[in-house]
VEXGU-126598 format. One record per residue (C-alpha): residue number from 1; residue in three letters; z, x, y. Coordinates in pm, whole numbers, plus 50000, padded with zeros to 5 digits. Layout:
# VEXGU-126598
<rec resi="NUM" resn="ALA" w="Z" u="X" v="Y"/>
...
//
This chain:
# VEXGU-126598
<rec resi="1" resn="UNK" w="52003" u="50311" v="42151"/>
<rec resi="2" resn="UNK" w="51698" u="50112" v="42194"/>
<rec resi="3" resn="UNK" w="51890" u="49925" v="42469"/>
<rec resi="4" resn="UNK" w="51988" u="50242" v="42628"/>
<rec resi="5" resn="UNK" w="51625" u="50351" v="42677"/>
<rec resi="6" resn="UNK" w="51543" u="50005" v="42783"/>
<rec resi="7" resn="UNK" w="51770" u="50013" v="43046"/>
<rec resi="8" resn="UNK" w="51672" u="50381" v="43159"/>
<rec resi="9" resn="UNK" w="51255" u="50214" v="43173"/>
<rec resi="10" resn="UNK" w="51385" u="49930" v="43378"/>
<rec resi="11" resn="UNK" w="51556" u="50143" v="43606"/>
<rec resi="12" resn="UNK" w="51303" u="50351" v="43616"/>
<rec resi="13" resn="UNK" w="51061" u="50042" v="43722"/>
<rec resi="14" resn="UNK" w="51340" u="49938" v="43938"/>
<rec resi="15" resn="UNK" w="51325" u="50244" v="44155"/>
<rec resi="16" resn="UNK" w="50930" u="50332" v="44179"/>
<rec resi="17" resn="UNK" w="50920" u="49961" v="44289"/>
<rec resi="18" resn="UNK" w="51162" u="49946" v="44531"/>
<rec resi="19" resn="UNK" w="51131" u="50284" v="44673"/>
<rec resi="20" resn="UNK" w="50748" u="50419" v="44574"/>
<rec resi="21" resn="UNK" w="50562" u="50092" v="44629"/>
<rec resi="22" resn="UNK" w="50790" u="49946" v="44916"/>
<rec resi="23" resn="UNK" w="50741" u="50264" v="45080"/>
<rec resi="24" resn="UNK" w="50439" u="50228" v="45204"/>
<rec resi="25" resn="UNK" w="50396" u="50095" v="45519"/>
<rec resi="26" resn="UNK" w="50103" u="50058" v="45819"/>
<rec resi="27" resn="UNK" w="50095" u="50054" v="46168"/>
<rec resi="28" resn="UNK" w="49884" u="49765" v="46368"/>
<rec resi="29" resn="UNK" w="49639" u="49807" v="46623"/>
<rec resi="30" resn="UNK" w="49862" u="49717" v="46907"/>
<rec resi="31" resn="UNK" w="50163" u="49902" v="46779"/>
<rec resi="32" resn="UNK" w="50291" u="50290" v="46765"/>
<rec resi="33" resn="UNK" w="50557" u="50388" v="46502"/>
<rec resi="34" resn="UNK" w="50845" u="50665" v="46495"/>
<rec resi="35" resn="UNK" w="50977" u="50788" v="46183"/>
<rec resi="36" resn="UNK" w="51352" u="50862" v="46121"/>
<rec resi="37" resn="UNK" w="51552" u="51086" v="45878"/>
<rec resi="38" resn="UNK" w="51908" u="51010" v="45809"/>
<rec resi="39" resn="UNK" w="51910" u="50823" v="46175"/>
<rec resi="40" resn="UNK" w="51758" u="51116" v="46341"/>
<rec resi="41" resn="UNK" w="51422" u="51087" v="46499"/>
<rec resi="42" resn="UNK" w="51121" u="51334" v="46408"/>
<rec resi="43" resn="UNK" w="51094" u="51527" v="46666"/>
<rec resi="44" resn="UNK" w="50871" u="51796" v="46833"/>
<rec resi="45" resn="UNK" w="51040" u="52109" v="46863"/>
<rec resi="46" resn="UNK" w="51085" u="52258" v="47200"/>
<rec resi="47" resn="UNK" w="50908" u="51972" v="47352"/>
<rec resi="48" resn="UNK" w="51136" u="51726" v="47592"/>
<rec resi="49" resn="UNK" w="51015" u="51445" v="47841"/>
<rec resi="50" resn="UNK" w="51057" u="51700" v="48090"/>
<rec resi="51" resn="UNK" w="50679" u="51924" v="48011"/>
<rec resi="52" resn="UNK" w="50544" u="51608" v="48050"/>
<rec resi="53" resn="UNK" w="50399" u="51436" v="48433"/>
<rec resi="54" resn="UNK" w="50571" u="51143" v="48353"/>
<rec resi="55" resn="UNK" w="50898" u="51310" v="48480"/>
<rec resi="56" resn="UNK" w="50719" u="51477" v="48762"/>
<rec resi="57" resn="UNK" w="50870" u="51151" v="49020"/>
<rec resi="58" resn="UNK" w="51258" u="51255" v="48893"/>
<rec resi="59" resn="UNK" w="51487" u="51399" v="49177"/>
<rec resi="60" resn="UNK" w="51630" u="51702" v="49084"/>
<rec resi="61" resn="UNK" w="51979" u="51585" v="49000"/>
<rec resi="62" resn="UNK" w="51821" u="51275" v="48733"/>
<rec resi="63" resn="UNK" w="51633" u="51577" v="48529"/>
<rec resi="64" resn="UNK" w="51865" u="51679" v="48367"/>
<rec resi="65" resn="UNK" w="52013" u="51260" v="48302"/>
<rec resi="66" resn="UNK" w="51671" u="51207" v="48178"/>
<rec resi="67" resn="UNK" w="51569" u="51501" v="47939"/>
<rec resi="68" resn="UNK" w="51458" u="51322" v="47644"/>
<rec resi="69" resn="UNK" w="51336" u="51478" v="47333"/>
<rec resi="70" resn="UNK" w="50946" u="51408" v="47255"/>
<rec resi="71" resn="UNK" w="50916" u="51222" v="46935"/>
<rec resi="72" resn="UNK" w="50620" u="51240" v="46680"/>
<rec resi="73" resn="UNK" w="50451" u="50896" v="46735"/>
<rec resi="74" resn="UNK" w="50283" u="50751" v="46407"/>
<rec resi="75" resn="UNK" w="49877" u="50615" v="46539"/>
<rec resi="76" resn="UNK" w="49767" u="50265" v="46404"/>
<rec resi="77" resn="UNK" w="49654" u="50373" v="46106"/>
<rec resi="78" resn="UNK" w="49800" u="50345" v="45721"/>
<rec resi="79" resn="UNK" w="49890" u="50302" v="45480"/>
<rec resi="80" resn="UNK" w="50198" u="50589" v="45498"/>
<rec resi="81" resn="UNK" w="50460" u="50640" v="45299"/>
<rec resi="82" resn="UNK" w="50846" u="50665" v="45396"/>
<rec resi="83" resn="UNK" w="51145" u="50771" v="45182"/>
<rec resi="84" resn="UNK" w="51411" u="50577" v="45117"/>
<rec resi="85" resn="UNK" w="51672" u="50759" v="45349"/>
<rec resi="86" resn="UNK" w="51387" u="50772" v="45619"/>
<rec resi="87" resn="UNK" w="51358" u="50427" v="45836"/>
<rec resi="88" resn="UNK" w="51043" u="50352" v="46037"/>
<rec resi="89" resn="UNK" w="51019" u="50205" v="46430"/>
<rec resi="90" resn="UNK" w="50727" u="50010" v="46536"/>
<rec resi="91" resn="UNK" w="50723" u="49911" v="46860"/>
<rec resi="92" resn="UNK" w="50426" u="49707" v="47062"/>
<rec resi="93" resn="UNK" w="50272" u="49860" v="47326"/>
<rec resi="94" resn="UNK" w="50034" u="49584" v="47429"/>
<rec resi="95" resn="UNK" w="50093" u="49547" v="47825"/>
<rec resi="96" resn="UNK" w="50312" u="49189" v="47881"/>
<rec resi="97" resn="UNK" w="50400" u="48965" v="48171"/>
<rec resi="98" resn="UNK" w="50738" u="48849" v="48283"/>
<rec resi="99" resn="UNK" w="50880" u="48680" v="48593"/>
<rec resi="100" resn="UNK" w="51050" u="48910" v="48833"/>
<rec resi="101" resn="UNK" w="51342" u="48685" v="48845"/>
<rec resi="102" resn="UNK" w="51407" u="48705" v="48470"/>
<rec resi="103" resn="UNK" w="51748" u="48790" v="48351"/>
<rec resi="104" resn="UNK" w="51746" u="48948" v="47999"/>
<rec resi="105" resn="UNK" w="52138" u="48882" v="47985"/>
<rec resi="106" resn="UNK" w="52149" u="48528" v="48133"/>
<rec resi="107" resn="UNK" w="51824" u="48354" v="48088"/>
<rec resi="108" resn="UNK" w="51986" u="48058" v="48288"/>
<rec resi="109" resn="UNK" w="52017" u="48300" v="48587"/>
<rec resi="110" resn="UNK" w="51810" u="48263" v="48892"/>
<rec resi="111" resn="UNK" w="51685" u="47920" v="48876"/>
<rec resi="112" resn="UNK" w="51672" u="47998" v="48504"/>
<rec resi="113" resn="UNK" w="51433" u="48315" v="48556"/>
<rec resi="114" resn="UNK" w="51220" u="48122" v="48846"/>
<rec resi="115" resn="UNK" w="51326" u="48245" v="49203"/>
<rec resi="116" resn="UNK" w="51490" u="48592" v="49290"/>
<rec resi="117" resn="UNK" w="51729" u="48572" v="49588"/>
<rec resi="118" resn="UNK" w="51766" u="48919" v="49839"/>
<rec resi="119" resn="UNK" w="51904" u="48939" v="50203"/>
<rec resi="120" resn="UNK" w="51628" u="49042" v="50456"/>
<rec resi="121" resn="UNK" w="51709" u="49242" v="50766"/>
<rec resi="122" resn="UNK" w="51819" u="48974" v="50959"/>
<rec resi="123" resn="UNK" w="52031" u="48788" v="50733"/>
<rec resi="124" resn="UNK" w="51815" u="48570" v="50632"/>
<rec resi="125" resn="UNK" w="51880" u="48504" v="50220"/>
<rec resi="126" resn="UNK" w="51522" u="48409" v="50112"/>
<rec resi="127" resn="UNK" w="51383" u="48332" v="49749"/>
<rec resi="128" resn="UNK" w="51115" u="48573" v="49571"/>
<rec resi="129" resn="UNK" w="50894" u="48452" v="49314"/>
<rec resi="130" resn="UNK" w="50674" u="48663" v="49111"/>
<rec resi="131" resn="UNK" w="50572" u="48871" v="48859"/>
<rec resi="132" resn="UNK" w="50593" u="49226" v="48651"/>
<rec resi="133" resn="UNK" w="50307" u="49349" v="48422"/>
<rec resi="134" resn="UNK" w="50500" u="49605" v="48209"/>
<rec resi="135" resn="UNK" w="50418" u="49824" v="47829"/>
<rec resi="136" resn="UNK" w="50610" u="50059" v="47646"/>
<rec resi="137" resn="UNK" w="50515" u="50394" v="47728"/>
<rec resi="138" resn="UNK" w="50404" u="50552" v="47462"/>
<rec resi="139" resn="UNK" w="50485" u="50917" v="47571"/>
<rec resi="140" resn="UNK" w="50864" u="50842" v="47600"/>
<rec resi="141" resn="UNK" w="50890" u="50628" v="47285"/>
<rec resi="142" resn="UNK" w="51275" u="50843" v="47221"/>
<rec resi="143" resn="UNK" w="51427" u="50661" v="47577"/>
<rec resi="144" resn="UNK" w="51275" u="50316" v="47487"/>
<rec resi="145" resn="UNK" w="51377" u="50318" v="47145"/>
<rec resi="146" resn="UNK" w="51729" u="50559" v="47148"/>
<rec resi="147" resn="UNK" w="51812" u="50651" v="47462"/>
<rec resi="148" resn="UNK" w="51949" u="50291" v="47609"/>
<rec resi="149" resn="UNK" w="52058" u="49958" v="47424"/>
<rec resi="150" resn="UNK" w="51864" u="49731" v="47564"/>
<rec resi="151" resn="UNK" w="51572" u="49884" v="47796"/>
<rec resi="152" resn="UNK" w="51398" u="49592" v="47961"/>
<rec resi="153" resn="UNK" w="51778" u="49503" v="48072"/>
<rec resi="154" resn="UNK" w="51812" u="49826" v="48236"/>
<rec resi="155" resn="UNK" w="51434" u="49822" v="48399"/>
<rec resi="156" resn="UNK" w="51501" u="49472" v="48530"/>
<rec resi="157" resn="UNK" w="51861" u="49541" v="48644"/>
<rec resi="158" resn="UNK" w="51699" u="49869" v="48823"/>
<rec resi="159" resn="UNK" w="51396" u="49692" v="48983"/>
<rec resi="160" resn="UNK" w="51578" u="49413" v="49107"/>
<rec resi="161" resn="UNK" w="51777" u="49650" v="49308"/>
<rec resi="162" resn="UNK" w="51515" u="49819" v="49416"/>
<rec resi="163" resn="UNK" w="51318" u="49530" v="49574"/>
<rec resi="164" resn="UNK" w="51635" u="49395" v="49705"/>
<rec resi="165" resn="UNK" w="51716" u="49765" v="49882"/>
<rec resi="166" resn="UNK" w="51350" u="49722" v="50015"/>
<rec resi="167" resn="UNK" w="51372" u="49393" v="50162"/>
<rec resi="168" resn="UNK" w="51682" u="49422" v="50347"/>
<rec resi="169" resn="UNK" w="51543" u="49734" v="50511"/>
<rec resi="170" resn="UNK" w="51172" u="49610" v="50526"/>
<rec resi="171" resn="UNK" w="50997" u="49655" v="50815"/>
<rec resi="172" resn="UNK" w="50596" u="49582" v="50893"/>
<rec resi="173" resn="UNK" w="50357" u="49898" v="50980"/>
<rec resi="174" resn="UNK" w="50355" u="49992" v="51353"/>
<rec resi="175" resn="UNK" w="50003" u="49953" v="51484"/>
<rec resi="176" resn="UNK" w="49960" u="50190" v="51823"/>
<rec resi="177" resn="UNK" w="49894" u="50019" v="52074"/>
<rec resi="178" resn="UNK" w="49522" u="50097" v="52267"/>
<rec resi="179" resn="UNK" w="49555" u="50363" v="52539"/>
<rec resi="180" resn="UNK" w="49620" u="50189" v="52880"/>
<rec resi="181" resn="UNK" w="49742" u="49829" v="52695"/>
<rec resi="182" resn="UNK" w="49982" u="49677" v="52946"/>
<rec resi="183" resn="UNK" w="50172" u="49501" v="52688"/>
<rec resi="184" resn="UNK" w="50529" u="49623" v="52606"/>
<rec resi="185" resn="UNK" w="50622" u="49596" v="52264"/>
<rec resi="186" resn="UNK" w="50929" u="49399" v="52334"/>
<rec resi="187" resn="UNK" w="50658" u="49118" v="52398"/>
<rec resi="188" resn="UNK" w="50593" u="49138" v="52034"/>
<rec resi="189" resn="UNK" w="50868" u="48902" v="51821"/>
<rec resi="190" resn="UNK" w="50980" u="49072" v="51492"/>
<rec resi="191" resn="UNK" w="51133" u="48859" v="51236"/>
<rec resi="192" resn="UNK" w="51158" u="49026" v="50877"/>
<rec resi="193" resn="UNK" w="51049" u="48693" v="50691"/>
<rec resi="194" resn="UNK" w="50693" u="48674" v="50863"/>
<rec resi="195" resn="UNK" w="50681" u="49098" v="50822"/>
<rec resi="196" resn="UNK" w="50707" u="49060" v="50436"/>
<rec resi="197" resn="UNK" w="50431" u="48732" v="50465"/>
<rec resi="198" resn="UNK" w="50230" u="48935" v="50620"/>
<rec resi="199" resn="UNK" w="50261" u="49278" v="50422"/>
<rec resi="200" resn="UNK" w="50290" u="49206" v="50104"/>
<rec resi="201" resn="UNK" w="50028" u="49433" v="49931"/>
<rec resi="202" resn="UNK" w="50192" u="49687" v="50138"/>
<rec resi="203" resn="UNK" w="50591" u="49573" v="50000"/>
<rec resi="204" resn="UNK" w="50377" u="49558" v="49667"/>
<rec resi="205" resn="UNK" w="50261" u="49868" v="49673"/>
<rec resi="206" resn="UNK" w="50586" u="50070" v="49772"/>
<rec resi="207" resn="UNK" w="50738" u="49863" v="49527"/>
<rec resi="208" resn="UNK" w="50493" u="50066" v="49195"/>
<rec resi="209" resn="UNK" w="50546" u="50388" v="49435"/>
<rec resi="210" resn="UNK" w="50944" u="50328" v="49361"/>
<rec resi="211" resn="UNK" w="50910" u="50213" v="49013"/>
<rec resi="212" resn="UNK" w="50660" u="50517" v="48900"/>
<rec resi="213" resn="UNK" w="50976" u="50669" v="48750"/>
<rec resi="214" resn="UNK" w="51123" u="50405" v="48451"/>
<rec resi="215" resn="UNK" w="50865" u="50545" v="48254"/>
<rec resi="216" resn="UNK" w="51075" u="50878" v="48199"/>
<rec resi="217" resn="UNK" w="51421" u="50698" v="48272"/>
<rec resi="218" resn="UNK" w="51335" u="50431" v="48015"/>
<rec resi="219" resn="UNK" w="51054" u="50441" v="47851"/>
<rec resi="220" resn="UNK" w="50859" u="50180" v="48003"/>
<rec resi="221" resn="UNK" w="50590" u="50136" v="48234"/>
<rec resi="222" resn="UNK" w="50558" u="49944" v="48514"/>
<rec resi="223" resn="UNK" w="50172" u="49841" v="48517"/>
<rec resi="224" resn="UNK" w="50186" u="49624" v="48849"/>
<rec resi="225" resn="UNK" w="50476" u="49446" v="49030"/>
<rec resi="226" resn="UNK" w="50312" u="49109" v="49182"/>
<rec resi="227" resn="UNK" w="50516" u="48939" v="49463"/>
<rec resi="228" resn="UNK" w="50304" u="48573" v="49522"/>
<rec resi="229" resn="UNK" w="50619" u="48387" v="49752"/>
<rec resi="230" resn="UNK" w="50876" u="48428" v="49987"/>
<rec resi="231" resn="UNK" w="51067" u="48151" v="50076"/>
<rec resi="232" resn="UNK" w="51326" u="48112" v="50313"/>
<rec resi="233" resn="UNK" w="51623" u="47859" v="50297"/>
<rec resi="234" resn="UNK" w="51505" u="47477" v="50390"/>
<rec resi="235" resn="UNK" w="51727" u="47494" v="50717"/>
<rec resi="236" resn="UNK" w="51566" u="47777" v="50824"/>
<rec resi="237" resn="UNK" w="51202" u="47671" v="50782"/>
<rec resi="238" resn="UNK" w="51156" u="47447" v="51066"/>
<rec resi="239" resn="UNK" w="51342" u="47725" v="51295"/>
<rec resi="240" resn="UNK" w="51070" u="47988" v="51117"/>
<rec resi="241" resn="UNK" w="50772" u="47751" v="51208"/>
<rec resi="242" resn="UNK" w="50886" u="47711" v="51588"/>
<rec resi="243" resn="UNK" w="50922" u="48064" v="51624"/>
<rec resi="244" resn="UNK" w="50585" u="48179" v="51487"/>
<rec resi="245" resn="UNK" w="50436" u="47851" v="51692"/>
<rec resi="246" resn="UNK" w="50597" u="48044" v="52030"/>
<rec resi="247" resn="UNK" w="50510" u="48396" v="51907"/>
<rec resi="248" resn="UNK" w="50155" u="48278" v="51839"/>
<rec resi="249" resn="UNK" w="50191" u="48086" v="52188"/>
<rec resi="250" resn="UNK" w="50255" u="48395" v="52384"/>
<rec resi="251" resn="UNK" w="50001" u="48621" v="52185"/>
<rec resi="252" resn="UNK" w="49758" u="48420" v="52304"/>
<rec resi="253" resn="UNK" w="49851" u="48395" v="52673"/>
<rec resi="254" resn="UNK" w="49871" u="48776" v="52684"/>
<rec resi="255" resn="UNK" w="49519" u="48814" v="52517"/>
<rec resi="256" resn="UNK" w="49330" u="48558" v="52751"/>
<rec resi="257" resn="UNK" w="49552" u="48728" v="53041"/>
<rec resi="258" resn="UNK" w="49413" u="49071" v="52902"/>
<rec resi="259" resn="UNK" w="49070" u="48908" v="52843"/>
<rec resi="260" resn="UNK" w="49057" u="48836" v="53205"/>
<rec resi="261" resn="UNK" w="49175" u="49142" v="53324"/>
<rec resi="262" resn="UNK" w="48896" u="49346" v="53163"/>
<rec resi="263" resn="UNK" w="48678" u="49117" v="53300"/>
<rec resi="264" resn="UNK" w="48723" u="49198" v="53654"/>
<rec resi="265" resn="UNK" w="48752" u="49569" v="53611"/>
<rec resi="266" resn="UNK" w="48411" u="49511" v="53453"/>
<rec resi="267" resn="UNK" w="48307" u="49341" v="53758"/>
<rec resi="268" resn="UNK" w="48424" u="49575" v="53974"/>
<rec resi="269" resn="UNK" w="48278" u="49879" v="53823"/>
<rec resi="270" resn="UNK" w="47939" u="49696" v="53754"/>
<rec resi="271" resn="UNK" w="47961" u="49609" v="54163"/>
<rec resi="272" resn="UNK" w="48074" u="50022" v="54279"/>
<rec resi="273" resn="UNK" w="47755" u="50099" v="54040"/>
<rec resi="274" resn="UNK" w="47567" u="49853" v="54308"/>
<rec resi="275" resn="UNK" w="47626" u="49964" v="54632"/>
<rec resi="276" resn="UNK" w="47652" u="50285" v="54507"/>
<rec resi="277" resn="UNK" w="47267" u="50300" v="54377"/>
<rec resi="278" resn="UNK" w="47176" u="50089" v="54712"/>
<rec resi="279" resn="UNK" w="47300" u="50421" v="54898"/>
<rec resi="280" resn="UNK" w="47104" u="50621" v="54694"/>
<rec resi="281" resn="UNK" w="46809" u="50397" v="54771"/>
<rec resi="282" resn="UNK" w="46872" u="50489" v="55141"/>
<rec resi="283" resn="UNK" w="46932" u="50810" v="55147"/>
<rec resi="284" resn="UNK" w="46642" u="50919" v="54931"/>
<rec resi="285" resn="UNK" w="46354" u="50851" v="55159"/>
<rec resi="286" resn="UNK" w="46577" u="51097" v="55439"/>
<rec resi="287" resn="UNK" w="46577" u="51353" v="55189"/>
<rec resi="288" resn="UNK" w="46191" u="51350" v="55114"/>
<rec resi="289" resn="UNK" w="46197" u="51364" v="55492"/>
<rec resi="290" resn="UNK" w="46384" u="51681" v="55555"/>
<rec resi="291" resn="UNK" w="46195" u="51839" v="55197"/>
<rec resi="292" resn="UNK" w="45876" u="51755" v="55378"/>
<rec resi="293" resn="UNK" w="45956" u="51887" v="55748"/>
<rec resi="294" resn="UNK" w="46085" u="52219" v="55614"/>
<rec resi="295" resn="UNK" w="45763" u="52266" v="55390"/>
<rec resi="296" resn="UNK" w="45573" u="52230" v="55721"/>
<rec resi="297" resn="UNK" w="45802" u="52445" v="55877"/>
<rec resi="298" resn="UNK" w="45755" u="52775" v="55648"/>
<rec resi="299" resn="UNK" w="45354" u="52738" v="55724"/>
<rec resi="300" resn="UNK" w="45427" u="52784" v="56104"/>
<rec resi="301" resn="UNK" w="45613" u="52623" v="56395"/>
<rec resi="302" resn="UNK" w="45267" u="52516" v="56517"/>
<rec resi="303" resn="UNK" w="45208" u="52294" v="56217"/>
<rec resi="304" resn="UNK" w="45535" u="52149" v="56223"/>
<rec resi="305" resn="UNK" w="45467" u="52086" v="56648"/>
<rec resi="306" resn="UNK" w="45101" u="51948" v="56524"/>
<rec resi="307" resn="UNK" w="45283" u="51689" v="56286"/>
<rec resi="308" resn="UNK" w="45520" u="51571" v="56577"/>
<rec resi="309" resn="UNK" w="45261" u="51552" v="56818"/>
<rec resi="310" resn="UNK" w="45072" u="51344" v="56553"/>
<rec resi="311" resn="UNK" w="45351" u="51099" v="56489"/>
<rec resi="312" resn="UNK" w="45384" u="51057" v="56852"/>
<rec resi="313" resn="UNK" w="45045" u="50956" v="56914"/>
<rec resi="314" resn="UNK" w="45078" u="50693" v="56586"/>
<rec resi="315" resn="UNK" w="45387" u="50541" v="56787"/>
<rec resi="316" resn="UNK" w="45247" u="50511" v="57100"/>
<rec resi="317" resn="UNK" w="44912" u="50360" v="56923"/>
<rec resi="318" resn="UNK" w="45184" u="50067" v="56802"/>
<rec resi="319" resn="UNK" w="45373" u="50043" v="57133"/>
<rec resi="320" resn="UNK" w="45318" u="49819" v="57413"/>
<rec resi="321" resn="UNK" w="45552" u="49999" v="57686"/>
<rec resi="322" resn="UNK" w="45584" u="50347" v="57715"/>
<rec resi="323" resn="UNK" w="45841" u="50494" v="57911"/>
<rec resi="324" resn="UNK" w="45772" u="50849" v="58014"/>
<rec resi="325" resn="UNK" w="46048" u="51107" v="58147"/>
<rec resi="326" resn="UNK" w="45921" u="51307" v="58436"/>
<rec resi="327" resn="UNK" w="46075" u="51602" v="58580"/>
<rec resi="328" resn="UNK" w="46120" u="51655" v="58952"/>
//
């Protein structure tokens, strides 16, 4: 008997030990937990991925793809307790850094995760190199942790084609050209390589624009996508180089051409504002003139026939032949 009860006290140890005790459980700083009950998450009724902004970016036909239950997320915090038929998931949500060119399948892929290759526009296959600041979004912590197998396969796989969509269609800003610019913009050589050199906050930029939406596909976050290099084949380098040295060439023939063109309209108008100010310089004493002789003239014709007669006399004070018309 005594080895009955003995048996019943060590069971009884047995289980507050391994199911009392080792249920308790905390949650780190950096980490957020979700709780599950026979496999099935605990979940906020009537709630779904879809009242939240984070699946404002979804098209219309991916809502209803992506309409994930919201999930009671456990804070840092403990300890708490769990029982045994309930299983906890803790999962980091501390922001990390990967290459771009990572494959979560085949690490020896791409150089062994170093260089990503795409097609440009011209068929040109060039290397990327770069990097992704990513975290697990908290508010979505069902599609990270239930909805795929492996997530950061599936946000790789879908940024990678993204980019590569990107920079086989890329093309560089169109700047206006100034009102009355006599250069044609066939003058202007386009090649895709040196469009994505020279726009790449803008390719990085579109790039978080088209990304905005893993975090209600797949629970994760894209914080920034960094491209630092773009590389294209060895053979085509020195081709590249000769190009841009011509391009560069024939920029700056058409700006010292343009340079000197402005100058001599500048000249020109500078020389019509000239003469033109001489004429007026001319013509102004006249006009005091006539002001003056019709002022005399509304006091009288006799003052305006006293003035003549005056100027007369001055001019034949200064003269030393007079010639007088007589009549016969």
């Amino acid at each position: 008997m005594s080895i009955f009860f003995g048996c019943i006290i060590g069971f009884v140890i047995w289980f507050l030990t391994r199911y009392l005790a080792g249920g308790l459980y905390t949650v780190d700083q950096n980490e957020r937990a979700v709780k599950t009950s026979f496999g099935r998450a605990d979940r906020i009724e009537g709630q779904t991925t879809l009242n939240d902004p984070i699946s404002e970016g979804l098209r219309d036909d991916e809502r209803d793809r992506y309409n994930y239950p919201q999930v009671r997320v456990i804070p840092p915090g403990g300890p708490y307790f769990k029982w045994p038929w309930e299983k906890v998931y803790k999962v980091s949500v501390a922001t990390q850094t990967l290459s771009m060119a990572f494959d979560p399948e085949n690490p020896d892929a791409n150089n062994s995760g170093q260089i990503l290759e795409a097609v440009t526009k011209d068929q040109l296959n060039t290397g990327l190199t770069g990097q992704l600041r990513y975290r697990v979004a908290e508010r979505n912590l069902y599609a990270y942790l239930f909805g795929v197998k492996r997530p950061i396969s599936h946000v790789m796989g879908y940024f990678v084609s993204v980019l590569r969509e990107r920079i086989a269609n890329f093309e560089a800003p169109k700047t206006p050209l100034p009102e009355g610019d006599v250069v044609a913009a066939s003058a202007v050589i386009g090649i895709s390589i040196n469009d994505l050199r020279k726009n790449l906050r803008e390719l990085n930029e579109r790039m978080d624009r088209e990304c905005i939406t893993s975090a209600a596909r797949y629970g994760i976050v894209f914080d920034a996508s960094l491209i630092t290099g773009i590389d294209p084949p060895p053979e085509v380098e020195s081709a590249l180089a000769a190009i841009n040295t011509a391009h560069n060439q024939v920029s700056s023939d058409i700006s010292l051409a343009q340079a000197g063109a402005d100058q001599k309209i500048e000249q020109s108008k500078r020389a019509v504002e000239i003469e033109t100010l001489k004429a007026q310089a001319e013509v102004e004493p006249l006009r005091q003139l006539t002001a003056q002789l019709a002022d005399l003239n509304q006091h009288g014709s006799g003052a305006l026939e006293t003035y003549v007669r005056n100027v007369r006399l001055s001019l034949y004070s200064q003269a030393q032949t007079v010639i007088l018309e007589t009549k016969q």
